[in-house]
Steps between C-alpha positions, in 0.01 A plus 500: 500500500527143625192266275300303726411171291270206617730211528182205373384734256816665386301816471574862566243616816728862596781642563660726822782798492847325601635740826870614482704656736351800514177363594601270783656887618145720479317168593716443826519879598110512429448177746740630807337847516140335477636230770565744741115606526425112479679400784328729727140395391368248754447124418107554506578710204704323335291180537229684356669545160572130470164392643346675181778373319372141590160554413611672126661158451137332559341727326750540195582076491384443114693784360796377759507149363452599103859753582649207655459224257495730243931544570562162654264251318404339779163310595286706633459326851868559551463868430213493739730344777710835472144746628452188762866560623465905462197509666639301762795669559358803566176371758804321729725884521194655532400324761789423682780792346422685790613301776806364325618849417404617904783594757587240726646530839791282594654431828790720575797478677407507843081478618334833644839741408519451126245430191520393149246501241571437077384732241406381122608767260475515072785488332367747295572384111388143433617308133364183381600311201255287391417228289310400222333154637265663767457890313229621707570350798839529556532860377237625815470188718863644616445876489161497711686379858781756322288753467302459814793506754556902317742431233456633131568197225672515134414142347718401246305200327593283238502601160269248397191536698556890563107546461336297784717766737382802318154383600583449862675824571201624294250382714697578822473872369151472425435388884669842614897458496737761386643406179866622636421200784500196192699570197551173183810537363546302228808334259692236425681334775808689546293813622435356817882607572368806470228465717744371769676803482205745689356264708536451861357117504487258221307205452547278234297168346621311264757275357828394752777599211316838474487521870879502574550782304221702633602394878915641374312827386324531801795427692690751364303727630447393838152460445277202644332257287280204445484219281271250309649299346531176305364146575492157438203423716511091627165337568508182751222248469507166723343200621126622648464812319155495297627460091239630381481833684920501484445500130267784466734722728801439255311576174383821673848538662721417167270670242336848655624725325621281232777385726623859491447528937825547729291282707414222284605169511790360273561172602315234719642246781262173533553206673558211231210266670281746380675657201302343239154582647549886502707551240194294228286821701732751412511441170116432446432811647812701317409371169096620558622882547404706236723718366486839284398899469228556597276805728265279624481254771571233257895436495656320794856611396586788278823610341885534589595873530694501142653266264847518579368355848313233343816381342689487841267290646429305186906481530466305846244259382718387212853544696339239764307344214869387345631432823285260550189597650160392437233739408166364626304763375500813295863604435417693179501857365150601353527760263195414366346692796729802473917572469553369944290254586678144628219220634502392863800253549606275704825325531650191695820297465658874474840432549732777758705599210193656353453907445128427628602288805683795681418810331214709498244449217234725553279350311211217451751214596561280799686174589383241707786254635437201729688502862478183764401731808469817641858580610602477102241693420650759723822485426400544107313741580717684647824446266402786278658857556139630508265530785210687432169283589407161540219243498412234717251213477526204708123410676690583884481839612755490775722318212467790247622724769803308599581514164441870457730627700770275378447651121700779431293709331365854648128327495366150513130475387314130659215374279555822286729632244459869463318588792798743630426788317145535582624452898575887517518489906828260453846593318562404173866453367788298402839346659806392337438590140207606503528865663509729788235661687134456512170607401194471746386486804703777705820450390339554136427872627777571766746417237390845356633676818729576721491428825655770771531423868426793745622443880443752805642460826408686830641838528580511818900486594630461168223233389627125463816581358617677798428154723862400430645802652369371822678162489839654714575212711449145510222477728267655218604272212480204719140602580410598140638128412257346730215731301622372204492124588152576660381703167599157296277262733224676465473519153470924489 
């Protein structure tokens, strides 16, 4: 039995079966024989499963949020932000799943003799590792495009938040799926080798060292795979941009989630004439956040997912503390409110040297450092071997966007911080660093897929690959040259 404990609390709340071997076997045979009947269904029946599936999530929110904090310790607004995101997820497949997954005709070799058209097909067996920051959300959010392009799932989550995805493969039951179609698997994380070993697809969120080994295991097999993976998200803030509202969007960028948020910001690019300014707002607003467990509405920021995390990032804070650094706010652990909580903190003077300057913290922390312009902003920016997301504040739209696509970062949010995940029609996912693949939009459900080209030719003669049997002297090829040249000019 793995113990599922309450990380601000440090109190027992259940406990679920650890799988072995044997079980990823029966569970894996069980989902391939059920996927077989899945994959025929239509779409409209599919959809119909997650459509009720979306409204049990409505319905059920209360008893969804007290499972969620109750294994993470998080505020309850940020475990509300994971049934915003579900919900989501599954109105923009629902309503658009169709047409991504549809055949599409191509042009084929040659106009009026030959077609082409693309077919979308499930790979069948679907695994997802996921991780214990998002529990709800990132356990489903993935498996509903999964599930609705006709693939059966095995979700491996981590094993400490294992209950929030019991509760969404329960309620994707309830609304009419066969278990077979859905299966939790849960241990420690070496079983998801396991895991990787039945499944035809493999998606994977969570931390970069992690994801080499998964994307080795996965190569091993031949199998495709996407990652999520680490960041060190920079936010840019220059001359015009509004202080006050630039402020607001880091405290809710930095500390959602308790700074636990692939997504979040880490560290903070403003021009020095008006370095001061925001970073007196920053603070005043960081130091105002209220902090502790709580089920209410009460608690702005809740608690770190266990104590040996609290110590990392407690770790940073003093690492850049002795290097130098300033703490401006915060910067201490409160076990007075339970065994990992660490106050909202912000940093400047952090020297490069620094474990906090370059790694990822993944927690309430962020450093602010002064630049003279936008082009060293930038070129910070960019320096780390991250590139998840980014945030941009500068007063000039057509500004922010030059600067966007300089950023090398898989997503660039203007007057925003953590607006890309609730953008479902767009791709979310990393470069350098930072992972492979994507999630959203219709990559996020053609990546569960593959895609087979079907081409027809005319019959008559031998179809088109008999033309070159007729080329037997150079007055033909000459005159299929001059077709040629004519095809290029215009444009077929």
């Amino acid at each position: 039995m793995i113990q599922v404990c309450n990380p601000a609390t440090g109190g027992s709340v259940g406990s679920v079966w650890c799988a072995g071997a044997s079980d990823f076997a029966r569970a894996a045979a069980a989902a391939r024989e059920a996927q077989k009947a899945w994959a025929a269904v239509r779409f409209s029946e599919r959809s119909e499963i997650v459509r009720r599936f979306h409204d049990l999530v409505l319905d059920q929110h209360d008893h969804i949020l007290d499972t969620i904090q109750s294994e993470t310790g998080k505020a309850r607004r940020d475990a509300f932000s994971e049934i915003v995101s579900v919900a989501g997820t599954a109105r923009y497949y629902l309503a658009h799943g169709a047409g991504h997954l549809s055949d599409r005709h191509r042009d084929a070799a040659v106009p009026a003799f030959t077609e082409a058209e693309i077919v979308y097909k499930p790979y069948s067996l679907v695994g997802l590792i996921t991780p214990w920051n998002y529990p709800f959300l990132l356990s489903i959010g993935d498996a509903i495009p999964a599930l609705l392009s006709g693939n059966a799932v095995i979700v491996k989550p981590s094993e400490l938040t294992p209950l929030s995805a019991d509760l969404a493969r329960r309620l994707m039951i309830e609304a009419g799926l066969n278990p077979n179609l859905l299966v939790m698997l849960h241990g420690p994380g070496d079983v998801g080798a396991e895991l990787i070993r039945h499944v035809d697809y493999l998606g994977f969120t969570g931390g970069t060292s992690t994801g080499r080994k998964v994307a080795v295991a996965a190569a091993e097999r031949l199998i495709p795979f996407s990652l999520e993976l680490g960041g060190k998200n920079p936010m840019i803030v220059l001359e015009g941009a509004a202080l006050d509202d630039a402020a607001a969007g880091l405290i809710a960028g930095a500390f959602a989630n308790t700074g636990q948020a692939c997504i979040g910001v880490e560290r903070v690019y403003v021009q020095d004439s008006i370095f001061e300014a925001f970073t007196r707002r920053v603070v005043e607003k960081a130091a105002s956040l209220k902090i502790g467990w709580s089920k209410d509405w009460d608690v702005d920021m809740g608690s770190l997912i266990s104590t040996a995390h609290a110590q990392k990032v407690s770790g940073h804070i003093e690492q850049a503390r002795l290097s130098g650094a300033k703490v401006l706010t915060g910067g201490r652990s409160r076990v007075d409110l339970g065994p990992a909580f660490v106050e909202p903190t912000i940093l400047t003077d952090v020297p490069s040297s620094a474990d906090v300057s370059r790694q990822e913290t993944f927690g309430p922390v962020v450093s602010i450092y002064a630049v003279p312009n936008a082009d060293e902003a930038i070129r910070r920016a960019n320096e780390s071997e991250f590139g998840l997301n980014a945030s941009i504040w500068t007063g000039d739209g057509r500004q922010s966007h030059i600067i966007a696509r300089r950023l090398e970062t898989g997503s660039a949010a203007i007057n925003s911080t953590l607006l890309i995940y609730n953008s479902f029609a767009v791709p979310m996912g990393g470069v350098k660093l930072s992972g492979i693949g994507r999630r959203h939009g219709e990559q996020g459900i053609l990546r569960y897929t593959q895609a087979q080209s079907i081409v027809s030719s005319v019959q008559s003669h031998g179809g088109y690959d008999a033309l070159l049997s007729y080329l037997d002297r150079p007055s033909r090829a000459n005159l299929l040259v001059k077709i040629l040249r004519l095809w290029r000019k215009i444009g077929l």
